[in-house]
KEKE-551177 format. One record per residue (C-alpha): residue number from 1; x negated, y negated, z negated; residue in three letters. Coordinates in Angstrom, 2 decimals, padded with zeros to 5 digits. Each point is the difference from the previous one (the first is absolute). Layout:
// KEKE-551177
SITE/tifi/X/Y/Z/mifi
SITE/NUM/X/Y/Z/Ala;
...
***
This chain:
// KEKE-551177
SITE/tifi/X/Y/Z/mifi
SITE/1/114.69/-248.16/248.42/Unk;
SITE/2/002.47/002.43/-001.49/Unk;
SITE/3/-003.05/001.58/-002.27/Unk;
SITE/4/-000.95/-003.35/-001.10/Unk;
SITE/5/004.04/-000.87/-000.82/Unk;
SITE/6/000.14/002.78/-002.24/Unk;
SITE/7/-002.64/-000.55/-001.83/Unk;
SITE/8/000.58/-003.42/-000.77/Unk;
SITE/9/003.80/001.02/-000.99/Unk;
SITE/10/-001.28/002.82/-002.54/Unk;
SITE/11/-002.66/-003.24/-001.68/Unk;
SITE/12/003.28/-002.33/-000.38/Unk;
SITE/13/001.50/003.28/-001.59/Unk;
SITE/14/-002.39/001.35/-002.51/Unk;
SITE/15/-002.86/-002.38/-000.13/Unk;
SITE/16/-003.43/000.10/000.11/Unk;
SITE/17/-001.25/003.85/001.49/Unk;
SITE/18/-001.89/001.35/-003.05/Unk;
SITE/19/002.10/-001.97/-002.38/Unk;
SITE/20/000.87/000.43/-003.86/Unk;
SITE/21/-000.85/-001.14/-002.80/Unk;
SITE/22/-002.54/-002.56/-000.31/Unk;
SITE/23/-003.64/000.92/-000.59/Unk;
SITE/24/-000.80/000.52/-004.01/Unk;
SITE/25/-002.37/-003.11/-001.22/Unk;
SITE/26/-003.21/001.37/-000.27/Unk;
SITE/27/-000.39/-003.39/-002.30/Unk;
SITE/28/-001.21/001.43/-003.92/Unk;
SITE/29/001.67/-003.31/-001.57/Unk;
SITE/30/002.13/000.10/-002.28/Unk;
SITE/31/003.84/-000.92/-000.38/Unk;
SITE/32/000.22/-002.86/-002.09/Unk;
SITE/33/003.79/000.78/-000.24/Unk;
SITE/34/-000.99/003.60/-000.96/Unk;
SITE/35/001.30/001.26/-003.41/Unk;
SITE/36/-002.65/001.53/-002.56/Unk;
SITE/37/000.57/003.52/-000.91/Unk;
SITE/38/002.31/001.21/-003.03/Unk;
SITE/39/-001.31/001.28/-003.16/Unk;
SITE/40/002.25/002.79/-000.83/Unk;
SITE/41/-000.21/000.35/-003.81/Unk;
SITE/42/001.25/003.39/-001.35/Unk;
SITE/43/-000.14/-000.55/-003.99/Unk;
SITE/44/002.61/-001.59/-001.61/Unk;
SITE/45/000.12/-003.84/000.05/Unk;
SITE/46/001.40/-002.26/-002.82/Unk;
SITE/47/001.76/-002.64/001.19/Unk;
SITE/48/-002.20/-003.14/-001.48/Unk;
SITE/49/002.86/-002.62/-000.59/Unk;
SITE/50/002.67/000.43/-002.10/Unk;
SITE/51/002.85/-002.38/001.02/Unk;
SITE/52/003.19/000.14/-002.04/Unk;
SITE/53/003.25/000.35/001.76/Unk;
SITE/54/002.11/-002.97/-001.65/Unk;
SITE/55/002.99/002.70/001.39/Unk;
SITE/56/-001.59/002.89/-002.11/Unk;
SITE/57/002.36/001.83/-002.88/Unk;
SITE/58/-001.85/-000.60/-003.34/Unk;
SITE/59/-001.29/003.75/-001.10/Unk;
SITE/60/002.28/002.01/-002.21/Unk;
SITE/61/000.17/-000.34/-003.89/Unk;
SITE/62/-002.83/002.69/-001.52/Unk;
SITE/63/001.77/003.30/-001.67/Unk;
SITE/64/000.83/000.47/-003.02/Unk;
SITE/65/-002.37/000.79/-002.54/Unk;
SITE/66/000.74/004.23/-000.59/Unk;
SITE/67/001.40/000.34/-003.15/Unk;
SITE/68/-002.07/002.49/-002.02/Unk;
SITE/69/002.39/002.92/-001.80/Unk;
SITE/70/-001.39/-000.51/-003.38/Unk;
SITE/71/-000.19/-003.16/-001.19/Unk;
SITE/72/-003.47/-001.34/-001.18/Unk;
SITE/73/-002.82/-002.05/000.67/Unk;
SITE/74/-002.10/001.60/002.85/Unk;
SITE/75/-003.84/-000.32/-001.07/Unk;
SITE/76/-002.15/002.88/001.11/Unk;
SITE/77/-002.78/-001.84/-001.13/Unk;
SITE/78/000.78/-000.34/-004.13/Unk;
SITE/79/-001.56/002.50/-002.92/Unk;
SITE/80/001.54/003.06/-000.95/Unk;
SITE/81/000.94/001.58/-003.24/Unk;
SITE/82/000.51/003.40/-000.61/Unk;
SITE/83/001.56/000.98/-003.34/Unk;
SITE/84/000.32/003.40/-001.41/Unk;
SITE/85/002.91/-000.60/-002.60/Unk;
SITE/86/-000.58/001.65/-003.11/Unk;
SITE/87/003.21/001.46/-000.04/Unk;
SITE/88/000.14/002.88/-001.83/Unk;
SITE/89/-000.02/001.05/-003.89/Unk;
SITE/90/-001.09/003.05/-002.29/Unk;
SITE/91/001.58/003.22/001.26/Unk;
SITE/92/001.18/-001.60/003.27/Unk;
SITE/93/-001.83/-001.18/003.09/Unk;
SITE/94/001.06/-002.42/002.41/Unk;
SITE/95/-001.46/-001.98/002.90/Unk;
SITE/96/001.20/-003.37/001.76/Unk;
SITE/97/-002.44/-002.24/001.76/Unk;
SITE/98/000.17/-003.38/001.48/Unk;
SITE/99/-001.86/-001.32/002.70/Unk;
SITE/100/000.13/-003.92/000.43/Unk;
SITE/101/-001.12/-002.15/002.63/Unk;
SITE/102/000.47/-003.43/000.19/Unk;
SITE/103/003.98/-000.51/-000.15/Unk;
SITE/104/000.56/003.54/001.30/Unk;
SITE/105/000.78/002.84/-003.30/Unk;
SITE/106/000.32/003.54/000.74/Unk;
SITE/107/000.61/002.28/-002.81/Unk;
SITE/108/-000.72/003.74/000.36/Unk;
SITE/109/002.51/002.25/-002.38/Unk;
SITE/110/000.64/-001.40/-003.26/Unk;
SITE/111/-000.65/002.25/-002.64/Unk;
SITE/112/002.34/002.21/-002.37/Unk;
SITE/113/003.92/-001.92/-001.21/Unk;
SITE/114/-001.98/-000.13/-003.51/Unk;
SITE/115/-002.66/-002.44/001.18/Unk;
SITE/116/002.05/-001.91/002.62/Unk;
SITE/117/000.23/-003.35/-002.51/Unk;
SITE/118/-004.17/000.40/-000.10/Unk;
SITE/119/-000.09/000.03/003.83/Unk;
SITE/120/002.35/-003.22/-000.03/Unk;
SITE/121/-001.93/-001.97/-002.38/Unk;
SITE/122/-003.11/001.05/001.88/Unk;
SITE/123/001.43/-000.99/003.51/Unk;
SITE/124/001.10/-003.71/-001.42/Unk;
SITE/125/-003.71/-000.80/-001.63/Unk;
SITE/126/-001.56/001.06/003.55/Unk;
SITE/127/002.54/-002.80/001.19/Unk;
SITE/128/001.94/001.97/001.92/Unk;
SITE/129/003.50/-001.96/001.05/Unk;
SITE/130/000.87/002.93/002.49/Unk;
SITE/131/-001.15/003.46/001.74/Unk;
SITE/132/-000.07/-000.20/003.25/Unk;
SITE/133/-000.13/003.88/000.57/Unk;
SITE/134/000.10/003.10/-002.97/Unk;
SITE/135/-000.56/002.88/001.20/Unk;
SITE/136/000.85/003.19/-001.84/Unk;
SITE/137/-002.65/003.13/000.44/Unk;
SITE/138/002.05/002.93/-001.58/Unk;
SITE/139/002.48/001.18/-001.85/Unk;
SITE/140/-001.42/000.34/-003.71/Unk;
SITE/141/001.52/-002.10/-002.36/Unk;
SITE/142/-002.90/-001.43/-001.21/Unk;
SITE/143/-000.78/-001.28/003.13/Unk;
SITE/144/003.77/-001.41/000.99/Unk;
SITE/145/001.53/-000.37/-003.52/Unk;
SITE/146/-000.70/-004.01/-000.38/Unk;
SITE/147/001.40/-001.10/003.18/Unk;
SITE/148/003.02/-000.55/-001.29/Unk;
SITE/149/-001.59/-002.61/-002.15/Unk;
SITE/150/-002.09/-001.43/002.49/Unk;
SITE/151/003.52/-000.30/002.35/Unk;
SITE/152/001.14/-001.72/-003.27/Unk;
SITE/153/-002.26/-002.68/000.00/Unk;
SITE/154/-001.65/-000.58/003.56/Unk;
SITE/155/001.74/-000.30/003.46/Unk;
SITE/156/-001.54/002.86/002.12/Unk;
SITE/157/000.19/-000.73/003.84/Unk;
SITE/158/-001.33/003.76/001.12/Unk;
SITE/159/-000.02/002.87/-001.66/Unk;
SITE/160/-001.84/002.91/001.80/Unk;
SITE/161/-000.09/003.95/-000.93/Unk;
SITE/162/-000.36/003.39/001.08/Unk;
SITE/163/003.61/000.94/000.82/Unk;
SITE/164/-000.63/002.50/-002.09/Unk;
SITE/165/002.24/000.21/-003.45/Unk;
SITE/166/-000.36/003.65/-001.10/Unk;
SITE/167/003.84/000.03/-001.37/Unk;
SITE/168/-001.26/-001.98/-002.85/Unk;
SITE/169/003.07/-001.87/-000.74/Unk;
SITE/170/-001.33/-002.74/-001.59/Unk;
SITE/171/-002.42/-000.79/003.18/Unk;
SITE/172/002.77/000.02/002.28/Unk;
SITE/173/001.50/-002.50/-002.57/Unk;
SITE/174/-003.05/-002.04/-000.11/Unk;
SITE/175/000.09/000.23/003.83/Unk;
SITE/176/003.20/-000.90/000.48/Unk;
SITE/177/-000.24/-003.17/-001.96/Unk;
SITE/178/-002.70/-001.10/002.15/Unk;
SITE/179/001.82/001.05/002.79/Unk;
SITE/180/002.78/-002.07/-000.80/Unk;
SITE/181/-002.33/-003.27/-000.90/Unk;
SITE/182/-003.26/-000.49/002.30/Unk;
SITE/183/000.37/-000.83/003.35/Unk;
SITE/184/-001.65/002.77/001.42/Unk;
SITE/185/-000.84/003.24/-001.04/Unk;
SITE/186/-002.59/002.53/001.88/Unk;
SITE/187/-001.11/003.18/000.00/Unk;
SITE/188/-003.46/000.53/-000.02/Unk;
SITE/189/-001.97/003.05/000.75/Unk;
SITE/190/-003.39/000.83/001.92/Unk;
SITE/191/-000.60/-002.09/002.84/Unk;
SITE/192/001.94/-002.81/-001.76/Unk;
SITE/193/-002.08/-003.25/000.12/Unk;
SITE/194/000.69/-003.37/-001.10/Unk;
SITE/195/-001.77/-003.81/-000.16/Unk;
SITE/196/000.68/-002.16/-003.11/Unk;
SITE/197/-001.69/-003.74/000.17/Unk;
SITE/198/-002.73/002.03/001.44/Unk;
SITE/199/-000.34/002.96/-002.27/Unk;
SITE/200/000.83/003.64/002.17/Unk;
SITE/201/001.62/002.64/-002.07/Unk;
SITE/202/-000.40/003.40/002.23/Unk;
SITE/203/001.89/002.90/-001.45/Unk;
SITE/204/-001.40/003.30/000.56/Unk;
SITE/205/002.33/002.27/-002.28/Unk;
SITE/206/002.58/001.37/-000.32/Unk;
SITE/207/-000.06/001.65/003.08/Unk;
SITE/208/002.97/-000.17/002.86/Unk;
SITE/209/-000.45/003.99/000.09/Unk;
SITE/210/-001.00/002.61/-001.98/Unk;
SITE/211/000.38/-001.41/-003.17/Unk;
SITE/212/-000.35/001.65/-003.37/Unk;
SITE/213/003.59/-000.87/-001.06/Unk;
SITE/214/-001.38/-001.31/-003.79/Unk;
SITE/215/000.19/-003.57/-000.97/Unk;
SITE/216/-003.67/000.13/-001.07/Unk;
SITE/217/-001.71/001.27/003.67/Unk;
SITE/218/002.73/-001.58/001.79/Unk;
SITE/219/-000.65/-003.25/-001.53/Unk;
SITE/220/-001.19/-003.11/002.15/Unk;
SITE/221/-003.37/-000.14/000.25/Unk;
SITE/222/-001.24/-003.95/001.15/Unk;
SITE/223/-003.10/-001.31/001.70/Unk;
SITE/224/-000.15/-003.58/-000.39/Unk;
SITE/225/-003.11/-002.17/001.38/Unk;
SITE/226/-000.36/-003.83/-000.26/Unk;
SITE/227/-002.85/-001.36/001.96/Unk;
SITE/228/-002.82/002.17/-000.52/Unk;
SITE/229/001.42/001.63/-003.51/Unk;
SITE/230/001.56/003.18/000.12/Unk;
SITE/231/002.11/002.45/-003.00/Unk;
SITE/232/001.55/002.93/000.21/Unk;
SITE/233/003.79/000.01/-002.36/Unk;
SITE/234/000.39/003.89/-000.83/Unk;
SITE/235/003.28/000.42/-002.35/Unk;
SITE/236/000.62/002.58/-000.92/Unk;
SITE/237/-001.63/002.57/002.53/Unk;
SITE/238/-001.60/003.18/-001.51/Unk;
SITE/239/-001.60/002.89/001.33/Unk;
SITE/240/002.27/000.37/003.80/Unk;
SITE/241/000.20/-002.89/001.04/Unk;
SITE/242/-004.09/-000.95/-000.98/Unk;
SITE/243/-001.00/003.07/002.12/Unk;
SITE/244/002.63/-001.60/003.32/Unk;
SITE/245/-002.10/-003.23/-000.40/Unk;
SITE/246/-003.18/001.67/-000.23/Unk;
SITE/247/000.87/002.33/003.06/Unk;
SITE/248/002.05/-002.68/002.51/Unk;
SITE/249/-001.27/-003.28/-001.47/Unk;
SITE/250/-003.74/-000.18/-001.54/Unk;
SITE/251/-000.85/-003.22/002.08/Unk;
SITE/252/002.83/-001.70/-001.64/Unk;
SITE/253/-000.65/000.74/-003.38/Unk;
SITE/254/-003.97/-000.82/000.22/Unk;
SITE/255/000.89/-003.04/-001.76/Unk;
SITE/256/-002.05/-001.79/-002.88/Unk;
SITE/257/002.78/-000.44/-002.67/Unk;
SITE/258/002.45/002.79/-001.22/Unk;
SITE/259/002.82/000.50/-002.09/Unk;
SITE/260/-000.34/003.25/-001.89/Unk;
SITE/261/002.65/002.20/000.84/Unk;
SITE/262/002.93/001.27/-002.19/Unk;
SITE/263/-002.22/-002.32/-002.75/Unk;
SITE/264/-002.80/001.82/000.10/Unk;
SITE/265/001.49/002.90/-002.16/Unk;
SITE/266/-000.97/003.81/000.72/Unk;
SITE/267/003.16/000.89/000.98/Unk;
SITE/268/-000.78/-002.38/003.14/Unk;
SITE/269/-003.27/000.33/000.45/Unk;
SITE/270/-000.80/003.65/000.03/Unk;
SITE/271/-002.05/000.05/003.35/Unk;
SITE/272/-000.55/-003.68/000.31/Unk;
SITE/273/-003.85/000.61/000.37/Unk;
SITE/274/000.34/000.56/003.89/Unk;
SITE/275/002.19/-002.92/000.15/Unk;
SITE/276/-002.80/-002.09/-001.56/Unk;
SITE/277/-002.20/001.30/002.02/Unk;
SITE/278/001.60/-000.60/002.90/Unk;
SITE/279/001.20/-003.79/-001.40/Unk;
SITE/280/-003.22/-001.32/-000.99/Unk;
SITE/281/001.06/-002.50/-001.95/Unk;
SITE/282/-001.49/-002.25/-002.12/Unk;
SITE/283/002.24/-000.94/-002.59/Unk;
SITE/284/002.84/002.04/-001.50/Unk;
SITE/285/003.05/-002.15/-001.83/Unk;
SITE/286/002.01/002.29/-002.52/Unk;
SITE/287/003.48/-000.54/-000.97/Unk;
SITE/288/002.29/001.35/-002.77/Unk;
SITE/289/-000.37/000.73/-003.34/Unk;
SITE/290/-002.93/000.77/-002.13/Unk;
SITE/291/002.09/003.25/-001.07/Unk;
SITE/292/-001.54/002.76/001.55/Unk;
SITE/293/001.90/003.50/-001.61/Unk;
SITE/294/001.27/002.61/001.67/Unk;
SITE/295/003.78/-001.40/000.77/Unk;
SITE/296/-001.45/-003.52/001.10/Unk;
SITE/297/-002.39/001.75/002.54/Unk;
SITE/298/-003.07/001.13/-001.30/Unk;
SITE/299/-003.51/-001.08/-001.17/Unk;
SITE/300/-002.22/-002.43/002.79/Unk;
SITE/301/-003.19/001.11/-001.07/Unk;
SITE/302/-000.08/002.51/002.53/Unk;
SITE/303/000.55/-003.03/002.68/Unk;
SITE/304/-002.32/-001.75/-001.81/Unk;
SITE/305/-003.01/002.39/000.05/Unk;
SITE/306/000.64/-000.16/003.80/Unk;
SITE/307/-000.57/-003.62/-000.05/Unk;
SITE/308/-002.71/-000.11/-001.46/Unk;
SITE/309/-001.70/001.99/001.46/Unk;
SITE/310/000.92/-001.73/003.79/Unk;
SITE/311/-000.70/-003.37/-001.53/Unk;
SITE/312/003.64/-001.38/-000.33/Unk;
SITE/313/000.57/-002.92/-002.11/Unk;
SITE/314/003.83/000.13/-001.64/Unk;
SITE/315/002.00/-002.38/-001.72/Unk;
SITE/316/003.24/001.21/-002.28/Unk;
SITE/317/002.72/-002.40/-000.51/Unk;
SITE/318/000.92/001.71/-003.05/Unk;
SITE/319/-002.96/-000.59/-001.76/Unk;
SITE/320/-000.90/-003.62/000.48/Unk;
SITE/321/003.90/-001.41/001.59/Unk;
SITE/322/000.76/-000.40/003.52/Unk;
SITE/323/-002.58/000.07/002.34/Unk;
SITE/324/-000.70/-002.67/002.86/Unk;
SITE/325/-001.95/000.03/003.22/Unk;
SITE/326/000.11/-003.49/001.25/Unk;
SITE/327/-002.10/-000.77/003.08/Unk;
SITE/328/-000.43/-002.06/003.35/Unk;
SITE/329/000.22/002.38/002.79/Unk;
SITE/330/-003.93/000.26/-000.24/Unk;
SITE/331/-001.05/000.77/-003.67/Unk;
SITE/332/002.30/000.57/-003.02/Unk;
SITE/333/-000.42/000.40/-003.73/Unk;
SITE/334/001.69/002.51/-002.06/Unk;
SITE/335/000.97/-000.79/-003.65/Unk;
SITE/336/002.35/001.18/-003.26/Unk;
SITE/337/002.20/-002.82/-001.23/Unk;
SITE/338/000.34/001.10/-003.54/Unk;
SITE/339/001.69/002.06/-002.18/Unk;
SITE/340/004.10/-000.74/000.34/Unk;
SITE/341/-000.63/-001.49/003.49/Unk;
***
């Protein structure tokens, strides 16, 4: 009887012998309460309503357009002109150039004090109302001498140079007026590069080191491309400084359209055969005057023999009046405007 107490007293107590949990269903049916499974996505998901928040902040006010430092009318898209200025006169040779684009001028020297009215005149029947940059290349007179005249008549808003005055007192005048009148001045030298409604004007001389110390090599040398046209703007370099671009910079100055150096004279083109060689180019623009004796540099036909013979077409603003290259980006046309023009 005891045995049979105790074993009834340890069912009340923990149930069932061989208790636990229930028996799994062996039953295959399924859960109707049973959630499907979860598609985890891993890409990102854009939320496909767009409900607005009656409580949202209206978005901020744009910027401010950026106001441009030179003031014109930004069109990357318009013609060119190019225009050799012919700017010079018996016994003295000169050189100023303006390149026009749509509403943005840029005038490159400005010839010798004696023709500074002609470069004036010039700049008003091209319709020029300002210059947006002038940019000085050296420190020969007949390069700098009609900027006073220009500063005269036209609001400049840049003026660039070399930095580079040579003690030439009346530079360092002509500087200082511009100094005291644009609102910015720069100093340009290799490495330099600028964008003007679209047009890029690289400088690749005068050099930041090792320079020649002589207005004529140390003069700025500019690249400038517009689209698919390309010219190289020599000054006044001669024999030195042709040889440095020849030597550090041949890729740059593979470029169809040149400006004869130091006007094309002997006196600046010496050696300029390896230089054309190394150019290649396809046209050659001369500027000055037709003089050619000793003083005013020298005869051309030397240069001109060397022309020839590589197949380069020139034009001389001396002979026919100023010369202009006017183009698109993708072709241009080159032309003389006349005797006086």
């Amino acid at each position: 009887m005891r045995l049979i107490f105790l074993v009834a007293a340890m069912v009340l107590v923990f149930g069932c012998i061989g208790g636990g949990p229930p028996p799994v269903s062996q039953n295959n049916t399924t859960n109707e309460t049973t959630k499907p499974p979860i598609n985890i996505i891993i890409e990102e998901q854009k939320n496909q309503t767009t409900e607005k928040n009656e409580t949202e902040e209206p978005p901020p006010p744009p910027p401010p357009p950026v106001v441009k430092e030179l003031e014109y009318t930004y069109d990357a898209a318009a013609l060119f002109g190019i225009y050799f200025i012919e700017a010079a006169g018996v016994g003295l040779q000169g050189d100023a150039i303006l390149i026009k684009k749509g509403d943005c001028d840029i005038l490159i020297d400005a010839g010798p004090i004696e023709k500074g009215d002609k470069v004036v005149n010039f700049l008003k029947s091209r319709n020029v109302d300002d210059i947006e940059v002038l940019i000085s290349t050296n420190a020969d007179p007949r390069h700098y001498g009609g900027i006073g005249a220009v500063a005269d008549n036209f609001k400049v808003e840049e003026f660039w140079w070399s930095g580079l005055d040579f003690d030439d007192l009346e530079y360092k005048t002509a500087v200082s007026r511009m100094n005291a009148s644009v609102k910015t001045v720069r100093v340009i030298q290799d490495g330099f590069s600028a964008d003007l409604n679209g047009m890029n004007f690289t400088v690749l001389n005068p050099s930041t080191e090792n320079r020649f110390d002589d207005f004529n090599n140390d003069a700025v040398v500019t690249r400038v491309t517009d689209r698919n046209f390309t010219m190289l703007l020599t000054s006044g370099i001669q024999t030195g400084a042709q040889g440095r671009l020849i030597n550090r910079k041949a890729g740059l100055i593979r470029v169809p359209v040149i400006q004869a150096p130091y006007y094309g004279v002997g006196s600046g083109t010496s050696n300029i055969g390896i230089f054309l060689i190394t150019a290649e180019p396809e046209i050659m623009i001369i500027s000055g005057s037709s003089d050619e004796s000793a003083p005013n540099g020298g005869s051309r036909d030397p240069y001109k023999r060397l022309m020839e013979q590589y197949g380069i077409r020139w034009y001389e603003n001396y002979v026919n009046g100023s010369i202009r290259i006017s183009g698109d980006g993708q072709e241009y046309t080159i032309s003389a405007l006349g005797a006086g023009q």
